[in-house]
N, C-alpha and C positions, 0 to 999 in steps of 0.2 A: 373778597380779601381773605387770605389765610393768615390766620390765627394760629398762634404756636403753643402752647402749654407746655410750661419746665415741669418734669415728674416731680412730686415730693424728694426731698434729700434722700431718703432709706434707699430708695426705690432706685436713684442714680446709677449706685454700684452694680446692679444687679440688671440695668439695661445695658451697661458698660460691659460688663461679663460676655452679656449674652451677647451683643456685635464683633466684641474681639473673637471668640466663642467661632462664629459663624465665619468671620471671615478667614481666620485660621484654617478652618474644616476646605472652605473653599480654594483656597490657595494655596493647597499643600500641591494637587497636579499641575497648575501652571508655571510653580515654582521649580518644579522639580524637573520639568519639560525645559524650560527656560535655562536653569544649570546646567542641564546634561548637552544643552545643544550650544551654550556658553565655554564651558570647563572642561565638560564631560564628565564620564561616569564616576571615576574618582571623588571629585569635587562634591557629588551629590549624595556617596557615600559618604563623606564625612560632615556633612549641613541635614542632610533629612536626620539622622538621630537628636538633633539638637532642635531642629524644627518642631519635630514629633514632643519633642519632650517641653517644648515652649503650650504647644495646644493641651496638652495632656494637662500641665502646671493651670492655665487658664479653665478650662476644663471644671477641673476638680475644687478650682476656688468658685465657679458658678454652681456648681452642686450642692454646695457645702456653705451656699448664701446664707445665712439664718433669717428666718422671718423676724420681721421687725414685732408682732406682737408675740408669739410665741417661742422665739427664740433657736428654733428645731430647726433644719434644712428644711429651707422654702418649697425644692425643687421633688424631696423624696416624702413620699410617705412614713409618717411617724419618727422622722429623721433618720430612715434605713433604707435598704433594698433600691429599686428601680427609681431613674428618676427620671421625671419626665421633662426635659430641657427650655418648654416654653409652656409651662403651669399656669392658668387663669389664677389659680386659686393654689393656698398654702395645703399638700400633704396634710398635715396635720391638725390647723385650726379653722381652715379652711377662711382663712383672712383672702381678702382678694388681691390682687397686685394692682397696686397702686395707689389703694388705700388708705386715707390719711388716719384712721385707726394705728394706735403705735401702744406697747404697753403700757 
């Protein structure tokens, strides 16, 4: 029998991010094959900047997670520079993900 476990609440948003995150990244070419053989070229001229800018906006709100105990982006190092998109551990405090530790 499979057994489900809900994440902690913190944790939700930050599993949320990362699926939209992903499947965004993946269906920007079947999206874009699918318009152009729909609409055509035009059509995907003006949806892929908006598309793009939908992933980028998603994106940037998963990078810029804060850890629930230290506060700093989850995903970067010391809340700066590179970040690594599926982190065991906090950048910074090195909290785990998923962790019912919270400040």
């Amino acid at each position: 029998m499979l057994v489900l476990i809900r994440p902690a609440q913190p944790w939700k948003k930050l599993y949320q991010l990362q699926l939209i995150t992903l499947v965004l990244f993946a269906g920007f070419v079947p999206m874009g094959i699918g318009l152009i053989s729909l609409r055509g070229e035009n059509a995907f001229y003006v949806l892929a900047p908006i598309y793009a800018g939908l992933f980028l906006f998603a994106e940037d709100r998963m990078i810029n997670w804060p850890c629930p105990r230290c506060g700093k982006a989850f995903l970067r190092r010391n809340g700066v520079g590179f970040a690594a998109p599926f982190r065991f551990h906090c950048g910074t405090c090195r909290c785990r993900r998923g962790s019912l530790t919270i400040r």
